[in-house]
MOPAC internal coordinates of N, CA, C and O (Angstrom, degrees):
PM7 1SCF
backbone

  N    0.0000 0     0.00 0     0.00 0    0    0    0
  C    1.4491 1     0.00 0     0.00 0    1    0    0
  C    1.5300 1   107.12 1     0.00 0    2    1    0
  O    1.2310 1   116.81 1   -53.85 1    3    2    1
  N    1.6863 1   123.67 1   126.15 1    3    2    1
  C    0.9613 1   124.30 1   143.85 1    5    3    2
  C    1.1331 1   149.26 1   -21.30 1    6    5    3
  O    1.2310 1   118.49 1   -80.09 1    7    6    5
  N    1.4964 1   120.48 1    99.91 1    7    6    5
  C    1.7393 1   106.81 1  -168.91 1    9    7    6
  C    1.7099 1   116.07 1   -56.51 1   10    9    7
  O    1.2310 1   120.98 1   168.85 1   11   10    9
  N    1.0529 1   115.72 1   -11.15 1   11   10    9
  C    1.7266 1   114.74 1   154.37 1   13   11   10
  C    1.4350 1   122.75 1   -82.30 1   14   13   11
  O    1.2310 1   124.50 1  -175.75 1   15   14   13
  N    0.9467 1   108.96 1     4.25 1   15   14   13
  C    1.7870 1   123.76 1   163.64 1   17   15   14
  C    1.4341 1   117.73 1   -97.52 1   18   17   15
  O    1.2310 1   126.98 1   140.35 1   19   18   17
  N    1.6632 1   104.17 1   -39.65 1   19   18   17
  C    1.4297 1   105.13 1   175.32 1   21   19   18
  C    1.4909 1   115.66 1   -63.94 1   22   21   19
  O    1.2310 1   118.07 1   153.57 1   23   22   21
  N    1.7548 1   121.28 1   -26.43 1   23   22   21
  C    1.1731 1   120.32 1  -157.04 1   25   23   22
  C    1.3230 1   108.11 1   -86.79 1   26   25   23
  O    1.2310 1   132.14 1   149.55 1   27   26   25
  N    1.5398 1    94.17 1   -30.45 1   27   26   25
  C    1.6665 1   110.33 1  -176.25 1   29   27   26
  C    1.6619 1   103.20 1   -72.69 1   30   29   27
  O    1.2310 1   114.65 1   153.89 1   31   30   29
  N    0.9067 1   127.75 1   -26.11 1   31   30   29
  C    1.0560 1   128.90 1  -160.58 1   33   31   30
  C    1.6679 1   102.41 1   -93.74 1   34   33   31
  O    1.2310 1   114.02 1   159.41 1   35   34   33
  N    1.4093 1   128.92 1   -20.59 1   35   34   33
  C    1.2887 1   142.84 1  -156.88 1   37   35   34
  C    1.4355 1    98.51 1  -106.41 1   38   37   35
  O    1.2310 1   114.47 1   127.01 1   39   38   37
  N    1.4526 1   128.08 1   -52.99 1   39   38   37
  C    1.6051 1   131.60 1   124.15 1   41   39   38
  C    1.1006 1   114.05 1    19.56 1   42   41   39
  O    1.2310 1   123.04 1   103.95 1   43   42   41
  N    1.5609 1   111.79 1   -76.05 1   43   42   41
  C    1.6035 1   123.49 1  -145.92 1   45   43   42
  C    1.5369 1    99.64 1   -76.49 1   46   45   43
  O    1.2310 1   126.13 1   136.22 1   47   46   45
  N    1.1348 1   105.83 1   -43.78 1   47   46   45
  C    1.9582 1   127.34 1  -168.19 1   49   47   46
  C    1.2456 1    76.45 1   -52.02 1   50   49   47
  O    1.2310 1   118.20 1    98.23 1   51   50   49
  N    1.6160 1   121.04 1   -81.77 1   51   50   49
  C    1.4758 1   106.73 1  -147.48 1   53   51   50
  C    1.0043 1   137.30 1   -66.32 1   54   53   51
  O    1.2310 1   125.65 1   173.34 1   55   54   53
  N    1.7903 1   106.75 1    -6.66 1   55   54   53
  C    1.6119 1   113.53 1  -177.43 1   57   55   54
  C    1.9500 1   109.23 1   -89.70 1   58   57   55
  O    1.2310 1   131.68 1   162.72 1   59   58   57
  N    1.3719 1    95.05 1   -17.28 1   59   58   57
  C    1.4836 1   121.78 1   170.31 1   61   59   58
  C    1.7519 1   111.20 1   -61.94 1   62   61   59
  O    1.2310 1   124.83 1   131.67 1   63   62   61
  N    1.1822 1   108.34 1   -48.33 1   63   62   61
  C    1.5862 1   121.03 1  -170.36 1   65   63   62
  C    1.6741 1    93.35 1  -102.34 1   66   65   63
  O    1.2310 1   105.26 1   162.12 1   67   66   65
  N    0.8420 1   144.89 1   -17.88 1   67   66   65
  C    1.5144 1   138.76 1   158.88 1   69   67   66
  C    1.5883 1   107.67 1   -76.72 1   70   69   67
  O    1.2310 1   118.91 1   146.06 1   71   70   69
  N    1.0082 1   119.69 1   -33.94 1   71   70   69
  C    2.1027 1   110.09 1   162.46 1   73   71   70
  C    1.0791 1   101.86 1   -62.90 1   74   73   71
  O    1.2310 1   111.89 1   150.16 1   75   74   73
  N    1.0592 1   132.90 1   -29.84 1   75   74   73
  C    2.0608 1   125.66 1  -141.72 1   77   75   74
  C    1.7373 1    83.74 1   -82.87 1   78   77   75
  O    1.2310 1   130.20 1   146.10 1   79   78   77
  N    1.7510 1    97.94 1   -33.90 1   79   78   77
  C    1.7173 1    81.83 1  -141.31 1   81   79   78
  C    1.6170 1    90.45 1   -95.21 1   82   81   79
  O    1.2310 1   113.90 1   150.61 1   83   82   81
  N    1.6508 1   129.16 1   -29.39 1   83   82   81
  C    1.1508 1    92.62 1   152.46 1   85   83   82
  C    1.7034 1   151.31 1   -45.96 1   86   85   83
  O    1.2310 1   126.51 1   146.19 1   87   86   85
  N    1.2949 1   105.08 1   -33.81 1   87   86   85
  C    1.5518 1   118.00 1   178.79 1   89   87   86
  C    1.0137 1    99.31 1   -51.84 1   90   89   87
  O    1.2310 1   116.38 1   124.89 1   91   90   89
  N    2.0689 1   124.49 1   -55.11 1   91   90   89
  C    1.2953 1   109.97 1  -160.09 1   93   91   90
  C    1.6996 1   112.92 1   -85.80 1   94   93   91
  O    1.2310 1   119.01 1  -149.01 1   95   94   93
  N    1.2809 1   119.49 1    30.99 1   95   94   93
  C    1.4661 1   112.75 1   167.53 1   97   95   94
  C    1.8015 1    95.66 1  -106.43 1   98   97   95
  O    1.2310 1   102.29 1   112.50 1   99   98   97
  N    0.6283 1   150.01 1   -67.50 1   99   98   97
  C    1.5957 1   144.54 1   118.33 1  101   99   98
  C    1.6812 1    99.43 1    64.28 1  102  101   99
  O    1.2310 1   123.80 1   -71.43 1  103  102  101
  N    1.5358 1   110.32 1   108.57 1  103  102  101
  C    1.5914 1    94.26 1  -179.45 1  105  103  102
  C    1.6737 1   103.12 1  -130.57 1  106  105  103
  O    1.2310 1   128.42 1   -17.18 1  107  106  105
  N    1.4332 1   101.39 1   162.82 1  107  106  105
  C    1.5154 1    95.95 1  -177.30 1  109  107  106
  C    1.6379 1   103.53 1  -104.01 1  110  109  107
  O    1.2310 1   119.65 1   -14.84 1  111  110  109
  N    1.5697 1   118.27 1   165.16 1  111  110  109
  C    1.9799 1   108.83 1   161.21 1  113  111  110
  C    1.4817 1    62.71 1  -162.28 1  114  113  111
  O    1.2310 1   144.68 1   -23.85 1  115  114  113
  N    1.6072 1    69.62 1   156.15 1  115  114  113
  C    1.7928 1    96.62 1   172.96 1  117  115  114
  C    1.6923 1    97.87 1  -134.80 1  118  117  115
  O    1.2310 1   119.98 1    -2.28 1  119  118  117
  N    1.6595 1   117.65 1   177.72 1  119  118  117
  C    1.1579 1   114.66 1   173.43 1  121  119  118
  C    1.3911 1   112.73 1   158.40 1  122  121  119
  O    1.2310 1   110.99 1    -4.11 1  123  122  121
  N    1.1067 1   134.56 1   175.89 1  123  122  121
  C    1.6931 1   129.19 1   163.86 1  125  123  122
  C    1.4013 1   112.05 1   -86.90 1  126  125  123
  O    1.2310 1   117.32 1   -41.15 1  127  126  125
  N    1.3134 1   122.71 1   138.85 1  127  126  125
  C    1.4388 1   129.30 1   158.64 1  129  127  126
  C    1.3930 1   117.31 1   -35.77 1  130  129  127
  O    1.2310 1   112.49 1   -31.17 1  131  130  129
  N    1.1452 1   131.78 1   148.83 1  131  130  129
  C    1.6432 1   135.69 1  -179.69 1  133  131  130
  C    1.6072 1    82.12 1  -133.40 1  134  133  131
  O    1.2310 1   115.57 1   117.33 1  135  134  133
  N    1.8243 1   126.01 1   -62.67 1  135  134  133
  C    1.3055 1   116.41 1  -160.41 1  137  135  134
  C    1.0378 1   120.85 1  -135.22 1  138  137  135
  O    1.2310 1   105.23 1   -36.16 1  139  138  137
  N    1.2511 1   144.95 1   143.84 1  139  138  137
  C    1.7444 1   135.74 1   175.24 1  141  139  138
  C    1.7170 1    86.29 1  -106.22 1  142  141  139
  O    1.2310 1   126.82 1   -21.84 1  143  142  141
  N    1.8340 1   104.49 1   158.16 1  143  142  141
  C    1.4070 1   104.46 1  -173.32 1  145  143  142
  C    1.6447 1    74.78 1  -146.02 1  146  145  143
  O    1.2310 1   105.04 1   -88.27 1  147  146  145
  N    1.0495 1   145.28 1    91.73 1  147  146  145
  C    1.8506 1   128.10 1  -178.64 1  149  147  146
  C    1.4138 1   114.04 1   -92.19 1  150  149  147
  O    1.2310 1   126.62 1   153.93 1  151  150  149
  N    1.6656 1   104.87 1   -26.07 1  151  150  149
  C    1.7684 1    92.27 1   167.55 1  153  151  150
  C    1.6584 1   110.94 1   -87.78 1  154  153  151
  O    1.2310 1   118.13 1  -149.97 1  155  154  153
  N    1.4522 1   121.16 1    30.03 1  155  154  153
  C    1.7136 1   112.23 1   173.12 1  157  155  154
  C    1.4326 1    91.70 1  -140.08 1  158  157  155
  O    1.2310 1   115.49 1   171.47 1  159  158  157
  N    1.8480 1   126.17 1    -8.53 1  159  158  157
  C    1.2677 1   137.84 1   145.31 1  161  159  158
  C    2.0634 1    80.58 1    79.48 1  162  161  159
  O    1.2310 1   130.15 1  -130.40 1  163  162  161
  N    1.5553 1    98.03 1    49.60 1  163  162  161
  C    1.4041 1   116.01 1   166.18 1  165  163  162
  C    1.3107 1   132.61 1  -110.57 1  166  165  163
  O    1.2310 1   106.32 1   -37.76 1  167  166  165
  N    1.1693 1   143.03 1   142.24 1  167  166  165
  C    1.6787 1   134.71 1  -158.99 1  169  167  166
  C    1.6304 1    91.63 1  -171.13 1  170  169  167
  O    1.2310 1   130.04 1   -66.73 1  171  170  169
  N    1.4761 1    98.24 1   113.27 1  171  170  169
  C    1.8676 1   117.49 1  -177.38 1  173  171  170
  C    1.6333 1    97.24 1  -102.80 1  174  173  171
  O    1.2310 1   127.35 1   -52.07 1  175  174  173
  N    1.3227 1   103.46 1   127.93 1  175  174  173
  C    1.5963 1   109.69 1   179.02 1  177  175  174
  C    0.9682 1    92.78 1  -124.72 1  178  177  175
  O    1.2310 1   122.80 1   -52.21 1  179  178  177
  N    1.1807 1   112.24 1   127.79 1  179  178  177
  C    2.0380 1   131.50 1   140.67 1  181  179  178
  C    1.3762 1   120.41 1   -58.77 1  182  181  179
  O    1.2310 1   124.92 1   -64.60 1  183  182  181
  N    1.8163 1   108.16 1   115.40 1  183  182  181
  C    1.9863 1    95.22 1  -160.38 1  185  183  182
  C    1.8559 1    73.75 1   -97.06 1  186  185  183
  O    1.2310 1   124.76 1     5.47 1  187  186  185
  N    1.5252 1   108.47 1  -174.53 1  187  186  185
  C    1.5238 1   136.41 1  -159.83 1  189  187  186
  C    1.7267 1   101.98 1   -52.97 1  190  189  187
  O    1.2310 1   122.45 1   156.27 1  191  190  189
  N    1.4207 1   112.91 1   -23.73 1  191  190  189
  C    1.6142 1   111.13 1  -159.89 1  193  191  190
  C    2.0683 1    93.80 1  -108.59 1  194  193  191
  O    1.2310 1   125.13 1  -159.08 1  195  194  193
  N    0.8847 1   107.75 1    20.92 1  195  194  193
  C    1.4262 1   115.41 1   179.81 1  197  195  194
  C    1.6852 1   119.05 1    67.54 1  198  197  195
  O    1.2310 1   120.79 1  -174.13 1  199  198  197
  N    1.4203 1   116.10 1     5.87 1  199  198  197
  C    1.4453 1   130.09 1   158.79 1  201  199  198
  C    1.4004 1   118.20 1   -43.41 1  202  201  199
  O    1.2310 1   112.72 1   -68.19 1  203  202  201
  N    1.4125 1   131.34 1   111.81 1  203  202  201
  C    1.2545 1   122.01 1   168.01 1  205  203  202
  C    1.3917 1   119.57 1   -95.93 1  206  205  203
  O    1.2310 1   114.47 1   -27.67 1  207  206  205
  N    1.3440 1   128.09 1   152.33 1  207  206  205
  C    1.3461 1   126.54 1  -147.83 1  209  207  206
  C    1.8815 1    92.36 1  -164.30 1  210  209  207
  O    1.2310 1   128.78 1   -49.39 1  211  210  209
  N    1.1798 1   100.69 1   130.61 1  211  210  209
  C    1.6063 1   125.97 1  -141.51 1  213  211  210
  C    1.8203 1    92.19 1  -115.55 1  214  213  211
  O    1.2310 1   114.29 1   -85.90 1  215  214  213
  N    1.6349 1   128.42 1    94.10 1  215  214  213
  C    1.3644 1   117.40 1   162.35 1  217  215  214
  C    1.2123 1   117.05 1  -106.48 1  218  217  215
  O    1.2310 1   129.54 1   -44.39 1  219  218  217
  N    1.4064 1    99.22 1   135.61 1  219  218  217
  C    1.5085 1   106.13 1   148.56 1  221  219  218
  C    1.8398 1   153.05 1   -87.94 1  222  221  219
  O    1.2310 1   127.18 1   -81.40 1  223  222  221
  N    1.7063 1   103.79 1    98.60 1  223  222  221
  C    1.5595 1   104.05 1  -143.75 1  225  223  222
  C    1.9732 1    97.52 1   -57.59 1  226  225  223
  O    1.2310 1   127.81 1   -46.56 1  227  226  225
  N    1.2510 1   102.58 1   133.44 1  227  226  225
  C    1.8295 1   109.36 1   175.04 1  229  227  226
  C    1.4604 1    91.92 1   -53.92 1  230  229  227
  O    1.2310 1   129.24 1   -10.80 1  231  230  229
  N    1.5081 1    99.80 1   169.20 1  231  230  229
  C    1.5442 1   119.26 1  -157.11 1  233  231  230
  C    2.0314 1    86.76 1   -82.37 1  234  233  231
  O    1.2310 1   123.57 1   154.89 1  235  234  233
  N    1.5022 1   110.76 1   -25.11 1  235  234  233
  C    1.5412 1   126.14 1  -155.06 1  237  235  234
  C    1.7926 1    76.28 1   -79.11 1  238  237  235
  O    1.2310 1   118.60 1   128.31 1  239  238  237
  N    1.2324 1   120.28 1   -51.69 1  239  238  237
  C    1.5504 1   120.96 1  -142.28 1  241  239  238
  C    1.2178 1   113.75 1   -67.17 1  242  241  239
  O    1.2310 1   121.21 1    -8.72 1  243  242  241
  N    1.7767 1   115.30 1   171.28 1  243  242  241
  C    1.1068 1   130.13 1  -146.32 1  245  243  242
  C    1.8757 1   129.19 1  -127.50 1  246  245  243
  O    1.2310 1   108.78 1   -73.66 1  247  246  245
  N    0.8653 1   138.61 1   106.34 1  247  246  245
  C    1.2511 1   130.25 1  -172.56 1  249  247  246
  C    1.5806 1   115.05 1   -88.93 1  250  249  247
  O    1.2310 1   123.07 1   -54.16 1  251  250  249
  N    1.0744 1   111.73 1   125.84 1  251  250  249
  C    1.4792 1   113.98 1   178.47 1  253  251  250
  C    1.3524 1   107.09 1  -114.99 1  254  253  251
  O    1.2310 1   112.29 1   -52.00 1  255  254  253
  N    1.4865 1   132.14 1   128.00 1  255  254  253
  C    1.0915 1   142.51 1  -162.46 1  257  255  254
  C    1.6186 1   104.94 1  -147.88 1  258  257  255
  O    1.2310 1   120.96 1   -74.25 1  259  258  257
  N    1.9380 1   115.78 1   105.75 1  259  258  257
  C    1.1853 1   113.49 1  -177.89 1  261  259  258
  C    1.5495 1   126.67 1    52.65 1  262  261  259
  O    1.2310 1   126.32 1  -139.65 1  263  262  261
  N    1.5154 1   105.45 1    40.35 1  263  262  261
  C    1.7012 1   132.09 1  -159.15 1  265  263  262
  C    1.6202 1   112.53 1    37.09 1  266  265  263
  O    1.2310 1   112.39 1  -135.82 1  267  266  265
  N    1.2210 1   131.96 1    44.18 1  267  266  265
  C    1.5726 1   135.22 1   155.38 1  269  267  266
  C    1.1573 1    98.27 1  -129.37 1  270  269  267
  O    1.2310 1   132.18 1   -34.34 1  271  270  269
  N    1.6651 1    94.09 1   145.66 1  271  270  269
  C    1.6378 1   109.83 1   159.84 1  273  271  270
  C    1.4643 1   123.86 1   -62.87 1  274  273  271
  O    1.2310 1   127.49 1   -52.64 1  275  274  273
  N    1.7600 1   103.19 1   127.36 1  275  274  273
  C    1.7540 1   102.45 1  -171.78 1  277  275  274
  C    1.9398 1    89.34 1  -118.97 1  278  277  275
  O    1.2310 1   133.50 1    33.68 1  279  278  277
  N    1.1127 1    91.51 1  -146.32 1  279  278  277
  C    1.6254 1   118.58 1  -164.54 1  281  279  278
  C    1.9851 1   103.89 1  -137.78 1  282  281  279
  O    1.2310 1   114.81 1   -49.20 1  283  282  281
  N    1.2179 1   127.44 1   130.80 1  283  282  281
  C    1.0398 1   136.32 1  -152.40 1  285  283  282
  C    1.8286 1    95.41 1   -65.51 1  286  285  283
  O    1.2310 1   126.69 1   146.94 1  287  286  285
  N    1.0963 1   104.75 1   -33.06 1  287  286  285
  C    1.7374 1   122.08 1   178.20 1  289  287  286
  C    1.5893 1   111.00 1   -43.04 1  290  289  287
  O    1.2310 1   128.25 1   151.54 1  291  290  289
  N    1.4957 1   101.72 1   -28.46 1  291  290  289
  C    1.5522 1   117.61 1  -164.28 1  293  291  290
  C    1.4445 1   118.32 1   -85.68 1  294  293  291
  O    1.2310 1   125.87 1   171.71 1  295  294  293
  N    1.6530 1   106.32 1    -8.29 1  295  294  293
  C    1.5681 1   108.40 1   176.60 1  297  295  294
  C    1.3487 1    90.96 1   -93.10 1  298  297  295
  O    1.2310 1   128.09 1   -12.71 1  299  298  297
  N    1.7548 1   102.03 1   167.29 1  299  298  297
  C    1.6815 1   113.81 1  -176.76 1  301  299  298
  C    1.9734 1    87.98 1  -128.87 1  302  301  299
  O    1.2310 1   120.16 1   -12.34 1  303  302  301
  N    1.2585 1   117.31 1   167.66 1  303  302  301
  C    1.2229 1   113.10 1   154.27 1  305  303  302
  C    1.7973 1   118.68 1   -92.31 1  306  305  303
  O    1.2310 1   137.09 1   -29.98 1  307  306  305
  N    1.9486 1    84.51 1   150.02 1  307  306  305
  C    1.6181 1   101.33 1  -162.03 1  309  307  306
  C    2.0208 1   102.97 1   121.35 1  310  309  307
  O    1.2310 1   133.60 1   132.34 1  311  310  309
  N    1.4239 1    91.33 1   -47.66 1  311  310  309
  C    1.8481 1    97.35 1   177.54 1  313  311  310
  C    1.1769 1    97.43 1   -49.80 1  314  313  311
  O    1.2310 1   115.94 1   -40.53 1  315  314  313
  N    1.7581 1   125.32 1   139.47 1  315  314  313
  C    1.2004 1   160.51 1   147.82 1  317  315  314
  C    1.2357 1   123.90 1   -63.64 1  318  317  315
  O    1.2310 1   112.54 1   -74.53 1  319  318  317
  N    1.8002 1   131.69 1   105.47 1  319  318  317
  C    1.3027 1   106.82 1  -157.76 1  321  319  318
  C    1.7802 1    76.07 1  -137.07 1  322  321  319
  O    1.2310 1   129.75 1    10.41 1  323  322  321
  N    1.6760 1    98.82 1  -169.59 1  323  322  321
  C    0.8826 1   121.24 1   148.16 1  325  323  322
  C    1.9377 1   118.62 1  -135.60 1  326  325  323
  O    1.2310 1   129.67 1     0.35 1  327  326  325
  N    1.4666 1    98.96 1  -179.65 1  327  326  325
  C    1.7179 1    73.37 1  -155.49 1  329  327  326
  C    1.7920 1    69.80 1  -157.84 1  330  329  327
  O    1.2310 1   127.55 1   -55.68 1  331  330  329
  N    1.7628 1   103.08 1   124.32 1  331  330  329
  C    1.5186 1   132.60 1   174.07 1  333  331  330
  C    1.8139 1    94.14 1   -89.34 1  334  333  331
  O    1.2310 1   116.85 1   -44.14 1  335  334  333
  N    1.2625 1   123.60 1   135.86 1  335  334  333
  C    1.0613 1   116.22 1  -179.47 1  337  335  334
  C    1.6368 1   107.11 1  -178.26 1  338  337  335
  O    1.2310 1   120.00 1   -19.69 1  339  338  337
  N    1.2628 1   117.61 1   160.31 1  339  338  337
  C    1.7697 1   121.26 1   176.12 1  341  339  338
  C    1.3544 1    91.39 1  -159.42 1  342  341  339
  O    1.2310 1   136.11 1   -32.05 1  343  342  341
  N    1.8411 1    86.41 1   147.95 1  343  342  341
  C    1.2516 1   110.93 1   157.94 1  345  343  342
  C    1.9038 1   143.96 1   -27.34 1  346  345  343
  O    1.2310 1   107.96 1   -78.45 1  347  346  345
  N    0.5818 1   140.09 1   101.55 1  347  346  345
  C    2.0860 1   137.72 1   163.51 1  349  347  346
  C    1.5567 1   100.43 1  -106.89 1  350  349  347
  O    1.2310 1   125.60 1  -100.76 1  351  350  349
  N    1.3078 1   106.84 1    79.24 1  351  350  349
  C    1.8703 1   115.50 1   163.04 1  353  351  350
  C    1.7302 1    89.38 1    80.16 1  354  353  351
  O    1.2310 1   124.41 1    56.37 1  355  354  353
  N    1.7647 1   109.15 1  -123.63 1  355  354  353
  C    1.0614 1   101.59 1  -177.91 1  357  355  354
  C    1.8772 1   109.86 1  -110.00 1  358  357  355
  O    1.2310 1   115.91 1  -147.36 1  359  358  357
  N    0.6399 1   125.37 1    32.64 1  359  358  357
  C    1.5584 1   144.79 1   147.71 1  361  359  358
  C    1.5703 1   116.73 1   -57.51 1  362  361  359
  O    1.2310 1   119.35 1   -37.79 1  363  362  361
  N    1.2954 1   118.85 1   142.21 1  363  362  361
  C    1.8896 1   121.51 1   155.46 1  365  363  362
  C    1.3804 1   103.35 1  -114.79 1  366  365  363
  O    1.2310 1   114.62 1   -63.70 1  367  366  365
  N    1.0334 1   127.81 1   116.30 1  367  366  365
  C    1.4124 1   133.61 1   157.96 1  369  367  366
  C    1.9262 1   108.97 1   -94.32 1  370  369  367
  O    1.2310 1   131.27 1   -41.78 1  371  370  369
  N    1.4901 1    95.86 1   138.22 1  371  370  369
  C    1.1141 1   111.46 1  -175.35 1  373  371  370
  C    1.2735 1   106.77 1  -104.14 1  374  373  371
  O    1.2310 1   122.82 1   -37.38 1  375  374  373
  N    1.4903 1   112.21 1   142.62 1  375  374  373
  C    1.8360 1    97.77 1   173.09 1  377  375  374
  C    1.4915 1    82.68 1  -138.06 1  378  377  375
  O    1.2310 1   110.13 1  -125.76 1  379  378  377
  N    1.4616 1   136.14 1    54.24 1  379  378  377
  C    1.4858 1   126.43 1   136.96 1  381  379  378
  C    1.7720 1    87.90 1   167.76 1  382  381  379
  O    1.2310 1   131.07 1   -38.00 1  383  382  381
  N    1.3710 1    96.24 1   142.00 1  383  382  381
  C    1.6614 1   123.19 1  -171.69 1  385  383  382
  C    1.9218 1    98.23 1  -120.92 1  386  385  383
  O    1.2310 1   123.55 1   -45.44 1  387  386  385
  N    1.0617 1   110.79 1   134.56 1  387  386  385
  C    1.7831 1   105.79 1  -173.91 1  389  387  386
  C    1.5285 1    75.81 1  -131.77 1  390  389  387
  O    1.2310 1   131.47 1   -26.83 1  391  390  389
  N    1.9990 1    95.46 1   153.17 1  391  390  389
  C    1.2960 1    91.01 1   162.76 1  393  391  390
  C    1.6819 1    92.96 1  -166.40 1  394  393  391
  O    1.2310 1   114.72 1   -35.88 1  395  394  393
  N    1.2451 1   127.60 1   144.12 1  395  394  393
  C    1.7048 1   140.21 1  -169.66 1  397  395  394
  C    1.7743 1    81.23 1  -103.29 1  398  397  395
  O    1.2310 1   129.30 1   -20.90 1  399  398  397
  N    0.8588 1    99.67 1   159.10 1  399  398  397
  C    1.6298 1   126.40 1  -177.17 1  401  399  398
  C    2.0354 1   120.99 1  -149.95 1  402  401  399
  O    1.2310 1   125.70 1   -70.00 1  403  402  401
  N    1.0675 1   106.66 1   110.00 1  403  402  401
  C    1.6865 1    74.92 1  -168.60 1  405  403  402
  C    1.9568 1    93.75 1   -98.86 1  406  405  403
  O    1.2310 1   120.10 1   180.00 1  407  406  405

């Protein structure tokens, strides 16, 4: 093997093991809406034990509403979501909001 094969190949691992390990900081909460905040791009969910828990969707992030892309404006409280999100200090940033609607 080519030592430009080895490198490329050594490359790949690490960009391979640098996804893994972002994903696994990566957290899930689920819960009902209590609040939409869209000009502080804020949304307070109540998880199952009546805990409310305060995210902030990233400027990148994403709302999924009834599998299309919506706008954070578009949840009401009572909606059932789940919410992809990690820590910045004491902050939650969200980088995708799902939500079924019937």
């Amino acid at each position: 093997m080519s030592r430009s094969c080895r490198i490329a190949l050594g490359g790949l691992v690490l960009v391979m093991l640098a996804g893994l390990a972002a994903s696994a900081w990566a957290a899930e909460a689920s819960g009902r809406v209590k609040g939409v905040f869209p000009d502080k791009r804020e949304l307070i969910v109540a998880d199952s034990k009546g805990k409310d828990w305060t995210f902030i969707l990233a400027k990148d992030g994403k709302v999924i509403l009834n599998d299309a892309e919506r706008k954070l404006e578009d949840l009401q409280p009572g909606d059932v979501v789940e919410v992809t999100h990690q820590s910045q200090g004491e902050k939650l940033i969200a980088s995708l909001v799902r939500c079924k609607r019937d």
